[in-house]
C-alpha positions as CSV (number, residue, x, y, z in Angstrom):
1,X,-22.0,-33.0,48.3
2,X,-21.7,-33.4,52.1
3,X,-24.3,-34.2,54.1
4,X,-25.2,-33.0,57.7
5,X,-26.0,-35.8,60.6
6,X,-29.1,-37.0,61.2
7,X,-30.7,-36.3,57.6
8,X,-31.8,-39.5,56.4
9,X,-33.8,-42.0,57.7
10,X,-34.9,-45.5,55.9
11,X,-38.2,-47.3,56.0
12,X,-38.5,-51.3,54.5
13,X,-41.7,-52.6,54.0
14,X,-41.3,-56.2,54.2
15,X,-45.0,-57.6,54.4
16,X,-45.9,-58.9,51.4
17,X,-46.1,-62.9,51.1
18,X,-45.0,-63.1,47.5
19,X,-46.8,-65.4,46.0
20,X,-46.1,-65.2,42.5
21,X,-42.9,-66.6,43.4
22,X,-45.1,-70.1,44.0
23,X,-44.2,-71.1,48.0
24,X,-45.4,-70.1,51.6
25,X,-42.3,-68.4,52.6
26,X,-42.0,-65.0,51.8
27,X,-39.4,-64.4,49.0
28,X,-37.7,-61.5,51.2
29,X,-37.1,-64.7,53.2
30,X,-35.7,-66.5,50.5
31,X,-32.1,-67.2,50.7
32,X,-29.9,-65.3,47.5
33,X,-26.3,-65.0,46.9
34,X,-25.8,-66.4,50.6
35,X,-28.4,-64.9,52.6
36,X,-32.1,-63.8,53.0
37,X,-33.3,-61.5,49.8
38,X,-34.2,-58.6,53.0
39,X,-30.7,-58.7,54.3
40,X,-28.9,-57.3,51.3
41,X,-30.9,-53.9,50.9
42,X,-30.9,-53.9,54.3
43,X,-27.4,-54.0,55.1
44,X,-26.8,-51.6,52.4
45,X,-28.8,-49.2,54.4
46,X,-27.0,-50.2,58.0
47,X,-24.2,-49.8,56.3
48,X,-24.3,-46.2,55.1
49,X,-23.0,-42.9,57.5
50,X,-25.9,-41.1,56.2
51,X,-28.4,-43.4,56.9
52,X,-29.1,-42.7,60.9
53,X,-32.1,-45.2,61.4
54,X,-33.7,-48.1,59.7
55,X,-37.4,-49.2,60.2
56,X,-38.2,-52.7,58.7
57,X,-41.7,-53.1,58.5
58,X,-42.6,-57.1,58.7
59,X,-46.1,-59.3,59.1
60,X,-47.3,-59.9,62.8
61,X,-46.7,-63.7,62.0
62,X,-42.9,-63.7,61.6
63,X,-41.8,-60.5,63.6
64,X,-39.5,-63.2,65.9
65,X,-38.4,-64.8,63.0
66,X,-36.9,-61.6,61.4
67,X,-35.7,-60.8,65.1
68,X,-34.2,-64.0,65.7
69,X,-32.5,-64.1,62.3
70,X,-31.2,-60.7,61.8
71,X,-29.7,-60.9,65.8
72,X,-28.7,-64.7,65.0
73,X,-26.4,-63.0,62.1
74,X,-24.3,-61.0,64.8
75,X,-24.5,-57.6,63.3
76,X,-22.9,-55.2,64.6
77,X,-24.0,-53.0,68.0
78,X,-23.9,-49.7,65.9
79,X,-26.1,-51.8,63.4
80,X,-28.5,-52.9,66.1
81,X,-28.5,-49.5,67.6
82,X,-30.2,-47.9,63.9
83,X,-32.6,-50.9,63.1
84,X,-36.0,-50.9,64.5
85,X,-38.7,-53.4,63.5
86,X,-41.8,-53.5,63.7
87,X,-45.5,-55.0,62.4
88,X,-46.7,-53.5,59.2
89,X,-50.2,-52.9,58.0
90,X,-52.8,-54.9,56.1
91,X,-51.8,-52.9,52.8
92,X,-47.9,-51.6,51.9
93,X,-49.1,-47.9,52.7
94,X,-49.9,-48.9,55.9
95,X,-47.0,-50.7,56.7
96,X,-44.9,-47.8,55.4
97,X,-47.0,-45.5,57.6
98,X,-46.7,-47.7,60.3
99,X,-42.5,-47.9,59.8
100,X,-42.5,-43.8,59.2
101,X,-44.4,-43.2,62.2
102,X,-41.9,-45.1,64.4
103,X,-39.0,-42.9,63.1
104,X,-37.3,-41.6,66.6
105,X,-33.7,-40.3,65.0
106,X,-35.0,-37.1,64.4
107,X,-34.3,-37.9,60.3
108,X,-35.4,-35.1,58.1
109,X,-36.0,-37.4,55.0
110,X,-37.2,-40.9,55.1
111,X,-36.2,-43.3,52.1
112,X,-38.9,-46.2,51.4
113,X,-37.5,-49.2,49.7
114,X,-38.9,-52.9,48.8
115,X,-36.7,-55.3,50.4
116,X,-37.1,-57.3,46.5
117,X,-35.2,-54.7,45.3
118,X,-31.9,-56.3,46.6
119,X,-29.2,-54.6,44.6
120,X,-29.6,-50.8,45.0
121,X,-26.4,-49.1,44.9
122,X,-24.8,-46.8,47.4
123,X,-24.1,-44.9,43.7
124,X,-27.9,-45.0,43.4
125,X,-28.5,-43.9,46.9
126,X,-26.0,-40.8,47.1
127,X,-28.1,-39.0,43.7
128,X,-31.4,-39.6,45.6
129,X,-29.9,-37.7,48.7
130,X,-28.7,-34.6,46.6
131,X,-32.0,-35.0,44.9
132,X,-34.2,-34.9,48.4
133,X,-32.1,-31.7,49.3
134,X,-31.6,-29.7,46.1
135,X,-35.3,-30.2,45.3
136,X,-37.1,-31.8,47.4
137,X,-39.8,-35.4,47.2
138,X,-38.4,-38.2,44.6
139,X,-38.0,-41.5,43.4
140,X,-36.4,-43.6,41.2
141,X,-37.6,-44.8,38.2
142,X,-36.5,-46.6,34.5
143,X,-37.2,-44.5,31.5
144,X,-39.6,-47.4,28.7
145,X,-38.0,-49.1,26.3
146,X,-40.7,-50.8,25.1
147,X,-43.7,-49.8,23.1
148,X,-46.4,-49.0,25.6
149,X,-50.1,-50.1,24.4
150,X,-53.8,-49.3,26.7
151,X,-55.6,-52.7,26.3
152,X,-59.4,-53.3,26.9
153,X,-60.9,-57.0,26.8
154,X,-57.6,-57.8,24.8
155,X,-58.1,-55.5,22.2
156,X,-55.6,-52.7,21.7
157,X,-57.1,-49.1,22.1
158,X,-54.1,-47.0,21.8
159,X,-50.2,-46.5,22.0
160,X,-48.8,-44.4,24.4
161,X,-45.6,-42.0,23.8
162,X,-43.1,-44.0,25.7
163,X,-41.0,-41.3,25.9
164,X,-43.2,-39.7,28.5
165,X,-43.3,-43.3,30.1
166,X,-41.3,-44.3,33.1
167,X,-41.2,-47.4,35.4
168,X,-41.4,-46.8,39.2
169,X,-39.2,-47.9,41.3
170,X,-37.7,-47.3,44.9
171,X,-36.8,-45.4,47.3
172,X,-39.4,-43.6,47.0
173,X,-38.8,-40.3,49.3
174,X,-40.2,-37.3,51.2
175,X,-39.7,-35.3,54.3
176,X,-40.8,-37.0,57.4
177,X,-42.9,-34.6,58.2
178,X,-44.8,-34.0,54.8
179,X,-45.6,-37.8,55.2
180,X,-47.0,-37.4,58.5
181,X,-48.9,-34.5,57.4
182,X,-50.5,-36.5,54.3
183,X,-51.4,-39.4,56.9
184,X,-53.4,-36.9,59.3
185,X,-55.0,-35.8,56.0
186,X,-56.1,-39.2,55.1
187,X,-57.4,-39.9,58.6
188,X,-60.1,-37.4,58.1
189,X,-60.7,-37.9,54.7
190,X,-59.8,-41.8,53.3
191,X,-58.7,-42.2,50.2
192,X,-61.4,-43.4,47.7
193,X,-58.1,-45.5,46.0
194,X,-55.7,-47.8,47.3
195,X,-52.2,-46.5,47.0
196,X,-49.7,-48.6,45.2
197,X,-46.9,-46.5,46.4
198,X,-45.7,-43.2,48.1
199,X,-45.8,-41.7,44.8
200,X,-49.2,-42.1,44.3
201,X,-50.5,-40.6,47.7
202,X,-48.0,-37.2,46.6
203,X,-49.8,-37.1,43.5
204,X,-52.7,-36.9,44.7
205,X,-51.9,-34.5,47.2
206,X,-50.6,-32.2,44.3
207,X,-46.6,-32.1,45.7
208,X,-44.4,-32.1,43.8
209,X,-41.8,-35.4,42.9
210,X,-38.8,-35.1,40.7
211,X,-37.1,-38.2,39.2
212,X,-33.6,-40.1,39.7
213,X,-32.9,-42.3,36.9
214,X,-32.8,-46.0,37.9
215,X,-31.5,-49.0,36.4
216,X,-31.8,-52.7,35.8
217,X,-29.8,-53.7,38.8
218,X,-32.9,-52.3,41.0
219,X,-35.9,-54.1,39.5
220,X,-38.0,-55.8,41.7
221,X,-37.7,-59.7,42.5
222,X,-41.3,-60.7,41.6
223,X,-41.0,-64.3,39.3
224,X,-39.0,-67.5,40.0
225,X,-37.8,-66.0,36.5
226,X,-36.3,-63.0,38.1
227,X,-35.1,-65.3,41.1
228,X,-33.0,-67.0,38.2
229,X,-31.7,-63.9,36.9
230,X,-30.7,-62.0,39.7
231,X,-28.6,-65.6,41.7
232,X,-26.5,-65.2,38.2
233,X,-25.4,-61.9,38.5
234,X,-21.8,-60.8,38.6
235,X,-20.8,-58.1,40.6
């Protein structure tokens, strides 16, 4: 499928400390496979003709150093020219708010990805832009393969049908404008739940989200044990 200019747009939350991987610095700051674990999503992203803009949403505290790094690495001027970043909020629903509400390209669709997912695929990325189009709001996600069991005070309540059972993961995508709408909506009435992703907040809106099958090479980097895992892959 061919895609018309200026349809997609990319926002990277990049504010979360990480500190189940056991240090101070942030694991997207962590070097892997030869550079910071942000840079590889993200130059995935620059990378792409249909991606016309890139927001990376960062903490106050090291805006410079993502500045300074990322213009230290001598990307390229059409690179520099589709990256914007900018300070994130206290939770990831803010920051993403606060990276889709600095969208200027005029982007129909906005992508939302977690820089720990370092390994999406451009495979990957073309079936969630026929997705967005065809249908319409999406993410990706990993059908169970484990049996899935509700848990109270360690006991075991019940077992759910994992076949109806999928993981989240990202991008995790809308229209710009729906998002925009949703945040106006929250303004004057706040959520009595904090979000955990975009998906949540289009639930509970009542739109509609269809799913693009994931895969392993997307999980999230959370556990020095997934640090391991991922520096050994072959690709």
């Amino acid at each position: 499928m061919a895609f018309n200019d200026n349809l997609f747009a990319v926002v990277l939350p990049a504010g979360g400390l990480g500190l189940r991987m056991g240090g101070q610095v942030p694991k997207q700051l962590l070097p892997l496979k030869g550079k910071p674990v942000y840079r590889h999503s993200l130059d995935t992203f620059l990378s792409l003709k249909e991606i016309s803009e890139v927001v990376l949403a960062v903490p106050q505290d090291w805006k410079e150093h993502f500045e300074n790094e990322i213009l230290n690495a001598g990307i390229s001027t059409e690179w520099k020219n589709k990256l914007k970043i900018v300070v994130g909020g206290k939770e990831r629903w803010q920051s993403v708010r606060h990276g889709v509400e600095a969208l200027s390209s005029g982007a129909k669709y906005v992508l939302v990805h977690d820089v720990a997912r370092p390994f999406i695929s451009k495979e990957l990325l073309t079936q969630i832009f026929e997705t967005l189009v065809s249908k319409g709001s999406c993410i990706v996600a990993k059908e169970c393969a484990d049996t899935v069991k509700v848990v109270t005070n360690g006991k075991i309540e019940k077992t759910l049908d994992r076949n109806s059972i999928w993981l989240a993961q990202t991008p995790q995508c809308a229209s710009v404008e729906l998002l925009k709408n949703l945040y106006q909506k929250i303004d004057k009435a706040p959520l009595d739940f904090l979000p955990t992703d975009e998906a949540s907040i289009l639930e509970y809106f009542g739109e509609q989200i269809f799913i693009v099958k994931g895969n392993s090479l997307n999980d999230k980097l959370t556990t020095p044990e997934d640090f391991e895992r991922f520096s050994n892959l072959k690709f």
